[in-house]
VOGU-3710 file (C-alpha; in Angstrom, 3 decimals, decimal comma):
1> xxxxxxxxxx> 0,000/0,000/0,000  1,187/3,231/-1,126  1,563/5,991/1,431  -1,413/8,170/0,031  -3,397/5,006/-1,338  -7,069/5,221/-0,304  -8,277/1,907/1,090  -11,287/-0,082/-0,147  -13,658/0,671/3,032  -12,557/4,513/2,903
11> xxxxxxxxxx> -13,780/4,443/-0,818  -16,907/3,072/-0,045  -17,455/5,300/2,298  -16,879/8,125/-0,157  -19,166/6,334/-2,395  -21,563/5,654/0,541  -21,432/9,660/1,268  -21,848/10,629/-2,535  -24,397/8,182/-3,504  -26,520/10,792/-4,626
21> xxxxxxxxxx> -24,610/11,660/-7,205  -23,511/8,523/-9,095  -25,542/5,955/-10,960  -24,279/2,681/-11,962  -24,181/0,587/-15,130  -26,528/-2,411/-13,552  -25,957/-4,384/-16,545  -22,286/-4,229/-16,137  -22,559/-5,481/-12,546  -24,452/-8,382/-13,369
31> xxxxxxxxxx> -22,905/-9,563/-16,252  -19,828/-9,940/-14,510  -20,949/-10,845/-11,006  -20,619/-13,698/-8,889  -23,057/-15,094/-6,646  -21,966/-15,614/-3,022  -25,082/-17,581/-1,772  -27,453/-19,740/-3,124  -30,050/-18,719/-6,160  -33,668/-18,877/-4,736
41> xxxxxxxxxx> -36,442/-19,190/-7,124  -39,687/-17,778/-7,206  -43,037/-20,591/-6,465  -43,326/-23,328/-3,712  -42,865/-26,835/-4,607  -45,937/-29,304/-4,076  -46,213/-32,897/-2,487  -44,489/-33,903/-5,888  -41,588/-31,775/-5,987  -43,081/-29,416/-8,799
51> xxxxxxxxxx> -42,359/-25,507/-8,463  -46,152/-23,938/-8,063  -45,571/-20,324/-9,592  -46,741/-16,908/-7,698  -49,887/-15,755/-9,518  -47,971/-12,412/-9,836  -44,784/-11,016/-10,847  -43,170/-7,874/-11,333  -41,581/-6,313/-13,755  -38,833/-3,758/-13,622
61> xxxxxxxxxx> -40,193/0,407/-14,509  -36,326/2,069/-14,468  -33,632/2,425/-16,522  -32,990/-0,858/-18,061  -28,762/-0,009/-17,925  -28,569/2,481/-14,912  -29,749/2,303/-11,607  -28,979/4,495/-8,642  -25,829/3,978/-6,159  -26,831/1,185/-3,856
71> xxxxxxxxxx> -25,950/1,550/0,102  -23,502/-0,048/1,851  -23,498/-2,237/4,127  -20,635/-4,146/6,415  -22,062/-7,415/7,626  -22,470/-7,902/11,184  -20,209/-10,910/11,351  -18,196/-11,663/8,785  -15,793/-9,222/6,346  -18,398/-8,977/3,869
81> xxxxxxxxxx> -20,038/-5,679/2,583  -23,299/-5,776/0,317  -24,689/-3,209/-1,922  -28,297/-2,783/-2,013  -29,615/-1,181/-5,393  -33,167/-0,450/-5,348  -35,393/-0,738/-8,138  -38,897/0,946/-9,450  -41,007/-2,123/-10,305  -44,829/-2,684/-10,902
91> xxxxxxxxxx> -46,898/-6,102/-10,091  -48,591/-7,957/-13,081  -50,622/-10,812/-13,670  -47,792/-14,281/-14,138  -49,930/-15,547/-17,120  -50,875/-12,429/-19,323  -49,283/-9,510/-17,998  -52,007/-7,482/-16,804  -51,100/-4,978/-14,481  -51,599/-5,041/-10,676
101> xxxxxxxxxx> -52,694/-1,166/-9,651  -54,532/-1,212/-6,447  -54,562/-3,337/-3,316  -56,654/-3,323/-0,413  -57,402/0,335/-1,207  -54,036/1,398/-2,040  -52,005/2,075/-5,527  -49,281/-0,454/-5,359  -48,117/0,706/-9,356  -44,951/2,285/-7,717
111> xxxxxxxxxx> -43,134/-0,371/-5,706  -39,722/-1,117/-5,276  -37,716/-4,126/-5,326  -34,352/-4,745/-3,169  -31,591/-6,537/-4,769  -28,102/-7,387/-2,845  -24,319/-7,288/-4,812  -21,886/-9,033/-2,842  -18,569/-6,051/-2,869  -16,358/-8,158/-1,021
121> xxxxxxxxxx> -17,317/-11,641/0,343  -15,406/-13,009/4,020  -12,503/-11,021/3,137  -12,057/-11,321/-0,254  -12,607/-9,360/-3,481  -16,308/-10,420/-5,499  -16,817/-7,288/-7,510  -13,811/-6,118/-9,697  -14,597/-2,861/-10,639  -18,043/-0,845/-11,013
131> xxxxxxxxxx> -18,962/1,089/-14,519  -20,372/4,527/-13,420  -21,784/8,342/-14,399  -20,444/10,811/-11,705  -23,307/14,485/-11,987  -21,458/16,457/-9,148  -18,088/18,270/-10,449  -17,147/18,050/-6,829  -17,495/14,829/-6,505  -15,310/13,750/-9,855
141> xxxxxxxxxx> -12,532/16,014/-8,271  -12,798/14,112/-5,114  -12,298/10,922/-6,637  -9,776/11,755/-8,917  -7,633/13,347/-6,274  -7,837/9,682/-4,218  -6,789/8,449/-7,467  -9,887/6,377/-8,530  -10,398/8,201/-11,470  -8,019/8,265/-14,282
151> xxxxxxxxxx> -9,940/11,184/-16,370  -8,803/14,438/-17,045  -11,993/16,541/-17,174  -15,346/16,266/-15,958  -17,953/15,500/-18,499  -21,527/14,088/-17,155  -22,535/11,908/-20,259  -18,689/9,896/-19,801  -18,489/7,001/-17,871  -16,150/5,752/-15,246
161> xxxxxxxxxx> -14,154/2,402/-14,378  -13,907/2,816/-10,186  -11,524/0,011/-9,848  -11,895/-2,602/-6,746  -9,544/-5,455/-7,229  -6,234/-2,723/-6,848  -7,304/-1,599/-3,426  -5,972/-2,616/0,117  -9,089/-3,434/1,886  -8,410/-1,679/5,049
171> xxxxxxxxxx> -6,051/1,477/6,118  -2,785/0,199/7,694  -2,807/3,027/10,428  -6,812/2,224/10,736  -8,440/3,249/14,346  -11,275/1,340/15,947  -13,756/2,105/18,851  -13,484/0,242/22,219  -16,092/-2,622/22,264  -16,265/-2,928/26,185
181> xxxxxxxxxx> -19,988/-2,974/27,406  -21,431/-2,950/23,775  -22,443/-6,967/24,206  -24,634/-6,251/27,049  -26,136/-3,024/25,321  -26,967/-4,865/22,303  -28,194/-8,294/23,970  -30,721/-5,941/26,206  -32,093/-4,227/22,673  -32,375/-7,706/21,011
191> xxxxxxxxxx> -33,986/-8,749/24,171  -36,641/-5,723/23,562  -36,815/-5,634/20,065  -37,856/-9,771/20,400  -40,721/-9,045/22,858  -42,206/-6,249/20,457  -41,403/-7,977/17,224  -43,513/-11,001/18,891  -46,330/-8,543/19,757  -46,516/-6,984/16,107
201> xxxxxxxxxx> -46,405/-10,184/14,302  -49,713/-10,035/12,959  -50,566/-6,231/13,566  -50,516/-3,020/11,599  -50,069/0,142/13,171  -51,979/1,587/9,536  -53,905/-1,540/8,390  -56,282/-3,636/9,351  -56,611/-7,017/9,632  -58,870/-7,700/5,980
211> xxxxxxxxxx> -56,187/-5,380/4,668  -53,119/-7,186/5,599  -54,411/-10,767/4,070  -55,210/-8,888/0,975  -51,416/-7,867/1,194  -50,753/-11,312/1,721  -52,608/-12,584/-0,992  -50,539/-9,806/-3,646  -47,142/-10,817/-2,126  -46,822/-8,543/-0,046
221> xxxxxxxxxx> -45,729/-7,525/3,261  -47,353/-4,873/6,152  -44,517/-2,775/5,069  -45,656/-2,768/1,501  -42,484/-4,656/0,486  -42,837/-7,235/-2,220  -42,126/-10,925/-0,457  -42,355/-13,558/-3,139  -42,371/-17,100/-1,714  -39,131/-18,748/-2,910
231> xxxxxxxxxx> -37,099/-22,048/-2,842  -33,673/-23,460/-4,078  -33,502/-25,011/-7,414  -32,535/-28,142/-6,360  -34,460/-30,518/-4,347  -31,579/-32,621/-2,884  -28,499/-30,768/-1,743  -26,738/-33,923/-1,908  -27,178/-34,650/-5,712  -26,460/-30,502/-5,901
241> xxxxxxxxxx> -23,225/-30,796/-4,620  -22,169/-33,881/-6,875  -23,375/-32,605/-9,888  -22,073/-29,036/-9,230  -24,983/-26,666/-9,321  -23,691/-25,527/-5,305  -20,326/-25,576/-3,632  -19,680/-25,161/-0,368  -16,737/-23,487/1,501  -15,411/-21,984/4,865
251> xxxxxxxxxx> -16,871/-18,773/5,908  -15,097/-17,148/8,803  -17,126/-15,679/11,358  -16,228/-12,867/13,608  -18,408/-12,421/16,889  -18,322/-10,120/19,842  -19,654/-11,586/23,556  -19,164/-11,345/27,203  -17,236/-13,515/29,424  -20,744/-14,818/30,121
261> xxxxxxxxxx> -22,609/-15,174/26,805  -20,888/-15,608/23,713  -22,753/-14,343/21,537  -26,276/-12,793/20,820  -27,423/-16,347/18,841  -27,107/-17,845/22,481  -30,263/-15,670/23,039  -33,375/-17,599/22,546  -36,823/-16,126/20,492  -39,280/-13,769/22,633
271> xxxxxxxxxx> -42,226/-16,485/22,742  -39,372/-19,574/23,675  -38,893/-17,711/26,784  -41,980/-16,369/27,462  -42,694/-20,426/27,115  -40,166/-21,428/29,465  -40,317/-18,995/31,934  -44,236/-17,866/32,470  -47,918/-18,801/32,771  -50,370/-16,893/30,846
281> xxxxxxxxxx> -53,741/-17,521/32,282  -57,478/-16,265/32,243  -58,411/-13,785/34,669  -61,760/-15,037/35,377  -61,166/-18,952/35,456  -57,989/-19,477/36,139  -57,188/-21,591/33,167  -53,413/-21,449/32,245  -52,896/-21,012/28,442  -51,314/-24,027/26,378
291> xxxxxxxxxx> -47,891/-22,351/24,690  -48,496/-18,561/25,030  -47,109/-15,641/22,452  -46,951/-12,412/23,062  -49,421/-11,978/20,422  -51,970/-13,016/23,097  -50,875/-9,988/25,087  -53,647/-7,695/23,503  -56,405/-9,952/25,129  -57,732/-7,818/28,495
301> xxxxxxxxxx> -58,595/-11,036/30,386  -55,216/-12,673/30,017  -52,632/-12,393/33,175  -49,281/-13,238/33,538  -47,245/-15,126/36,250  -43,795/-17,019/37,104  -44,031/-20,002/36,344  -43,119/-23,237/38,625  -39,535/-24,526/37,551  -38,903/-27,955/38,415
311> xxxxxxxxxx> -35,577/-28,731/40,437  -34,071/-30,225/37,312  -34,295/-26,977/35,138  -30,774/-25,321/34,890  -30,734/-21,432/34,702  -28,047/-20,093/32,620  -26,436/-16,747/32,410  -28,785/-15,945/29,167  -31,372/-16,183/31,222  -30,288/-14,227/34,275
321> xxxxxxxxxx> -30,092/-11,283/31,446  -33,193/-11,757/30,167  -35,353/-12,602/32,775  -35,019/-9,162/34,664  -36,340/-7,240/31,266  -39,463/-9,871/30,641  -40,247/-9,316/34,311  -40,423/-5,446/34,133  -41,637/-5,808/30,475  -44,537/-7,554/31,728
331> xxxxxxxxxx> -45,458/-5,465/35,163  -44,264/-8,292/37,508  -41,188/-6,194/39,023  -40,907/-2,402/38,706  -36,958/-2,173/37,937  -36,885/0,815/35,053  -34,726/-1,735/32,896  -37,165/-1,343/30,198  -38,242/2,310/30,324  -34,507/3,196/30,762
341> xxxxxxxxxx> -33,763/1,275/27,302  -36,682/3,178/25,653  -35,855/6,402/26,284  -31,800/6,067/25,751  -33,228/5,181/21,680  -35,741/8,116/21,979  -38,899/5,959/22,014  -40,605/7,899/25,132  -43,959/7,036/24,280  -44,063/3,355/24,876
351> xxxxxxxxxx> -42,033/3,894/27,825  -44,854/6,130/29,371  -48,043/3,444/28,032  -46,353/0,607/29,663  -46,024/2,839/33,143  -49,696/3,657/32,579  -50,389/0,070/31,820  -48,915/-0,866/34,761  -50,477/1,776/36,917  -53,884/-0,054/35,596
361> xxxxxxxxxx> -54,713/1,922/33,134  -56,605/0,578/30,037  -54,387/0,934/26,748  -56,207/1,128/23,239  -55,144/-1,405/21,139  -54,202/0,976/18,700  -52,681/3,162/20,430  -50,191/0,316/21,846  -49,639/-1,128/18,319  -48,201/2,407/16,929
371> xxxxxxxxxx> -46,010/2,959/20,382  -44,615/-0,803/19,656  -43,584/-0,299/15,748  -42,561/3,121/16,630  -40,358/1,628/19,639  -39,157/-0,963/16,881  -37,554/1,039/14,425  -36,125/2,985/17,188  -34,415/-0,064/18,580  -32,995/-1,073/15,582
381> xxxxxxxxxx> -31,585/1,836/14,068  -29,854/2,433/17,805  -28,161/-1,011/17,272  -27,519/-0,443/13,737  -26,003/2,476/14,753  -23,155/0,204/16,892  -23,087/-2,332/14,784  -21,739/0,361/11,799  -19,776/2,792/13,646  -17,919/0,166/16,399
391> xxxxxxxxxx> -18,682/-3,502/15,309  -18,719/-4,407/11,769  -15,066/-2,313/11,076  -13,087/-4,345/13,797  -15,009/-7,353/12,338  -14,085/-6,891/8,952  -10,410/-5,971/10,008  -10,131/-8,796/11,649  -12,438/-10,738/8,859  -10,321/-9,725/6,075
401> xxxxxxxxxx> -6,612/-9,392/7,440  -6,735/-12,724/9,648  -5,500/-10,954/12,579  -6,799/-8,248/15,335  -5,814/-4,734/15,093  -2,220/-3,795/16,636  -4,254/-1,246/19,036  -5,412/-4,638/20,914  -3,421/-6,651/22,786  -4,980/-10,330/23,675
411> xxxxxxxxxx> -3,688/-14,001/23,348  -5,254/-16,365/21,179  -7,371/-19,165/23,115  -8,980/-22,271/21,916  -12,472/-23,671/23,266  -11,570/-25,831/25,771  -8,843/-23,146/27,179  -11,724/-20,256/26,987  -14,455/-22,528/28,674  -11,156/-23,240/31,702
421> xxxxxxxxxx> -11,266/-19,614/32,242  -14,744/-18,624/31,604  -17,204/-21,360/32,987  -20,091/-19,714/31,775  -19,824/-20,011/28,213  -21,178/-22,300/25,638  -20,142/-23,477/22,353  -21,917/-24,748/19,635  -20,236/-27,244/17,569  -18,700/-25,047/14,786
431> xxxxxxxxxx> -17,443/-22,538/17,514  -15,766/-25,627/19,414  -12,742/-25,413/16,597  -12,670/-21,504/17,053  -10,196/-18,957/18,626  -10,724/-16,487/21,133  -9,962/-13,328/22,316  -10,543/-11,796/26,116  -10,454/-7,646/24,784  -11,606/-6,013/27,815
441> xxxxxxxxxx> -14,591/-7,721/29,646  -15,597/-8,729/26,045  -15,252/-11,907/24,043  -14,555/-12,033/20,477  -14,707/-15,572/18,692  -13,150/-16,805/15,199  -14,839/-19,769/13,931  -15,376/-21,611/10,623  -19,243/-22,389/9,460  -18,977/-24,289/6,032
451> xxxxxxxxxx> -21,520/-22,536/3,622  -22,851/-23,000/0,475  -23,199/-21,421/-2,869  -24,757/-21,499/-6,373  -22,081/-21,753/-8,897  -23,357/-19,025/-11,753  -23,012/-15,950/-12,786  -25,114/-13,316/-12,872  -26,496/-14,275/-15,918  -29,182/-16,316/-14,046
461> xxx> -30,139/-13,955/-11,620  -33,544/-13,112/-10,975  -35,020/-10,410/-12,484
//
């Protein structure tokens, strides 16, 4: 690396920034891409192995050669980043092309569809080079001074090679945040975001109920995102990997834990604790409620209590985390755990109904349903937040250079050495053959997963 050579993730950052102001040759991109995962097709298979196609399609209302600068995104996990390019398309009958215009009372002729271009795949190069117009002046001058650019003058209707493949991934003298305390931050949002995702599974906070299975029905979801039902197009992934149509190969994954938990996968689904840990149970009669979901938590006459572990059950670390939110979630113990996550991501208003609630106050439906999806998205973009500006670099560092940062100091460990000096943890199988790293009061683990992937090119991807 040349002293004043810009690094890949500092370009797409740039690009990220400037996004804007650049469109990209989409048919370039595909006719030259590789496909990191496996190619899902559109239909169900019956009883008989036949693919059933959707009644509907879509078909594509842009440019048929330029699309707008996708965003970037690092991958939680692994050094991977993703562009997502999205695209104007319209819905239309599968067998003679009439056009889809309104569902369930609204015009659905101006949808978009989200397609994801592998940049760099667990550490390594997958997109060469993008073909690009640049409209901002400012913005060719920019590039051209980091030496991505090899043209003279600026000139809108030219376009650009914005080479990949010639680029150090990351800076040598690259900087990352401290991850202390971050696990615990993040396991108490996925904690939250479970409980409300579990309450809004089947509500709207704009639609009702006849609305939303007419959604269904069109392929689509609450959100008004288009959700095709797909499936692989192979049947056996045995006779795919002997006759070629997948390979498989070692992904390295990259996760940050406590000395406790090590990682947020160890954390089980809303409604499997809720299962585990509580009774739900009529009001009136007394009778408890066979496997309870926190969709049943909009019924007035349902109450909630502890319920009776048997000697034999083991509680674990992940659930003297969780245990302590559900509990104040739910009105059984007044900690502020909950309300005190709420309004650190700015969702004050379902921090005050559930104090209300509490207080016995009778919530409207509605009115709980809007301060849940608001809560949501507030929840999520706060961890998105860490994951971008503090996780996913050090992971992709790490991800893509094989080794941690020279800013931390911390010998290598293997399972059975980590699980000596932290009792608490546990290890699937795949982490088992990992390394680890004590950084602080943190964890962070280095394991294989073997994954698999449809050997084409872009040729064959879905339009």
């Amino acid at each position: 690396m040349t002293k004043n050579q810009i690094s890949l993730v500092e370009l797409i950052q740039l690009l990220a920034q400037y996004r804007n102001n650049i469109i990209v040759n989409i048919k370039h991109l595909q006719e030259h891409y590789q496909r990191t995962g496996i190619k899902r097709i559109r239909g169900v298979r019956n009883e008989n192995g036949e693919l059933l196609q959707p009644w509907l399609r879509t078909e594509y209302m842009d440019d048929p050669e330029y699309v707008d600068m996708g965003e970037f995104h690092f991958n939680r996990n692994t050094a991977t980043i993703n562009m997502l390019i999205k695209r104007k398309v319209k819905l239309a009958k599968f067998e003679d092309q009439t056009p889809t215009i309104e569902v369930a009372g609204l015009l659905v002729n101006d949808l978009n569809s989200f397609n994801n271009y592998t940049i760099v795949s667990n550490g390594k190069i997958n997109v060469n080079s993008l073909q690009v117009k640049i409209s901002s002046k400012k913005v060719f001058d920019l590039l051209k001074e980091k030496g991505i650019l090899n043209a003279e003058e600026f000139d809108f209707r030219v376009e650009h090679t914005i080479k990949l493949d010639n680029l150090p991934l990351v800076a040598a003298n690259s900087r990352y945040s401290s991850i202390n305390g971050l696990f615990n931050e993040l396991a108490e949002i996925k904690v939250l975001t479970s409980i409300i995702c579990a309450h809004l599974k089947k509500e709207s906070d704009v639609f009702i109920e006849t609305q939303l299975d007419e959604f269904k029905k069109h392929y689509l979801s609450k959100n008004i995102y288009i959700n095709f039902p797909t499936t692989t197009e192979y049947t056996d992934i045995n006779k795919a990997l002997v006759d070629g149509t997948i390979e498989s190969r070692l992904s390295y994954k990259i996760d940050i834990g406590s000395q406790d938990i090590l990682n947020l996968s160890k954390l089980p689904s809303a409604n499997k604790f809720l299962n585990k840990m509580y009774r739900l149970y009529d009001k009136e009669t007394g009778e408890i409620i066979i496997k309870p979901s926190f969709e049943m938590a909009f019924n007035q006459n349902l109450a909630v209590r502890h319920r009776l572990l048997s000697s034999r059950t083991k509680l674990t670390k992940v659930d003297e985390l969780i245990e302590p939110i559900f509990d104040d979630f739910l009105g059984l113990e007044q900690k502020g755990i909950v309300r005190g996550i709420l309004k650190k991501v700015g969702a004050d208003s379902l921090a005050q109904l559930l104090q209300d609630k509490q207080t016995g106050k009778q919530i409207a439906k509605e009115e709980m349903v809007a301060a849940l999806t608001v809560a949501n998205k507030k929840l999520e973009q706060y961890a998105e937040n860490i994951y971008q500006d503090k996780i996913s670099p050090l992971v992709f560092h790490i991800g893509s250079t094989g080794v941690l940062p020279d800013q931390i100091e911390a010998e290598a460990m293997n399972a059975e050495e980590a699980a000596a000096k932290y009792p608490n943890l546990q290890f699937s199988k795949d982490e088992q053959e990992g390394t680890f790293f004590a950084v602080g009061n943190s964890i962070i683990s280095i394991y294989a997963k073997t994954e698999y992937y449809s050997k084409l090119t872009s040729a064959y991807i879905d339009s």
